[in-house]
C-alpha positions as a printed Julia matrix, in Angstrom:
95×3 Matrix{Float64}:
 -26.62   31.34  -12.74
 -24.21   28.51  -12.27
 -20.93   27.77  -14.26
 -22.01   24.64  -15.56
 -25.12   26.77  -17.63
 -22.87   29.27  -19.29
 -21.28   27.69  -21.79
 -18.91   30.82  -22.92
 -15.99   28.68  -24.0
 -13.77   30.17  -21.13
 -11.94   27.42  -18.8
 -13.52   25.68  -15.76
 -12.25   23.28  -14.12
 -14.1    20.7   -12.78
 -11.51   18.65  -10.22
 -11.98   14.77  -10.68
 -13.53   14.65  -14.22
 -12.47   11.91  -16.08
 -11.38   12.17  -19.96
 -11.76    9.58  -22.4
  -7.96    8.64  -21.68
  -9.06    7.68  -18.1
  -6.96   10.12  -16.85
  -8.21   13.26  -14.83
  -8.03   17.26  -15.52
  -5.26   16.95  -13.81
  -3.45   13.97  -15.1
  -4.04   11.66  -12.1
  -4.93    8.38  -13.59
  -8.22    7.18  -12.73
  -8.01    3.67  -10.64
 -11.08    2.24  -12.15
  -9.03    2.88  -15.65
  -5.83    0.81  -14.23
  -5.25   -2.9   -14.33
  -4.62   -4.54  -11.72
  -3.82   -8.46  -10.19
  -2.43   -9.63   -7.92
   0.23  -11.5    -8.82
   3.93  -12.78   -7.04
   3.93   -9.33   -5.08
   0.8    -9.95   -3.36
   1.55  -13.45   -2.9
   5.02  -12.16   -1.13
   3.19   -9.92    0.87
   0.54  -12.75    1.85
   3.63  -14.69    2.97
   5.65  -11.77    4.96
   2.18  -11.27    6.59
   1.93  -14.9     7.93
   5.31  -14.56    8.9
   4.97  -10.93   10.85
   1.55  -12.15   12.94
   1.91  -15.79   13.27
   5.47  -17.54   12.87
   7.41  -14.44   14.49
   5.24  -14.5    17.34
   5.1   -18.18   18.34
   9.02  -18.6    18.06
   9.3   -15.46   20.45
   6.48  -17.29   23.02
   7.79  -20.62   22.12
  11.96  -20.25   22.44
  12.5   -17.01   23.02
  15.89  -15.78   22.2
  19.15  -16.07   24.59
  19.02  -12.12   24.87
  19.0    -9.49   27.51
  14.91   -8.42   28.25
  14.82   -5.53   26.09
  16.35   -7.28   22.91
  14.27  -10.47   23.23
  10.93   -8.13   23.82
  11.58   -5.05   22.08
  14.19   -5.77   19.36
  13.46   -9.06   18.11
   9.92   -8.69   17.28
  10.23   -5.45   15.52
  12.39   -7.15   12.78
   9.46   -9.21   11.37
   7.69   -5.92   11.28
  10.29   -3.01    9.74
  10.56   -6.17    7.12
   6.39   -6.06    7.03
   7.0    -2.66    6.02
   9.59   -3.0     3.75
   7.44   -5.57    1.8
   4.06   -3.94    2.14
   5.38   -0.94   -0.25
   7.4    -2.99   -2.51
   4.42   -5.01   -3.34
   2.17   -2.01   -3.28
   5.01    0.11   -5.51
   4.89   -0.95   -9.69
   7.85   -0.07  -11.48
């Protein structure tokens, strides 16, 4: 005898099932029921991630900076990359 076959009226919950609101049991909005585009935040994104893995890269190979190894190797580079993060969750993030 399974739960789903008695149909006594108590409560069962049934994790993921999706109401006509689109949200879940457990109010978790479904994301098939959310819109979404991609507007100027992915766009931004697009344009940090061109900067992170192509323009960041070839200035370091290209002129690298007039700093001691460890800055011009270690430091430098991971700017392009904390702001990579930054801008990954802002864009990701909807207010």
């Amino acid at each position: 005898m399974s739960s789903e076959d008695d149909d006594d009226g108590g409560y069962v919950h049934r994790p993921g099932a999706v109401g006509s609101d689109g949200e879940t049991s457990d109010g978790v909005v479904h994301p098939d029921s959310v819109e979404r585009e991609f507007d100027y935040r992915g766009w931004t994104l697009v344009g940090v991630i061109v900067f992170a893995f192509l323009v960041a890269p070839i200035v370091v190979y290209l002129r690298p900076p007039a700093l001691p190894y460890w800055v011009a190797l270690l430091a430098f580079p991971m700017l392009p990359a904390l702001f990579l993060g930054v801008m990954a969750v802002w864009a990701t993030t909807r207010p």
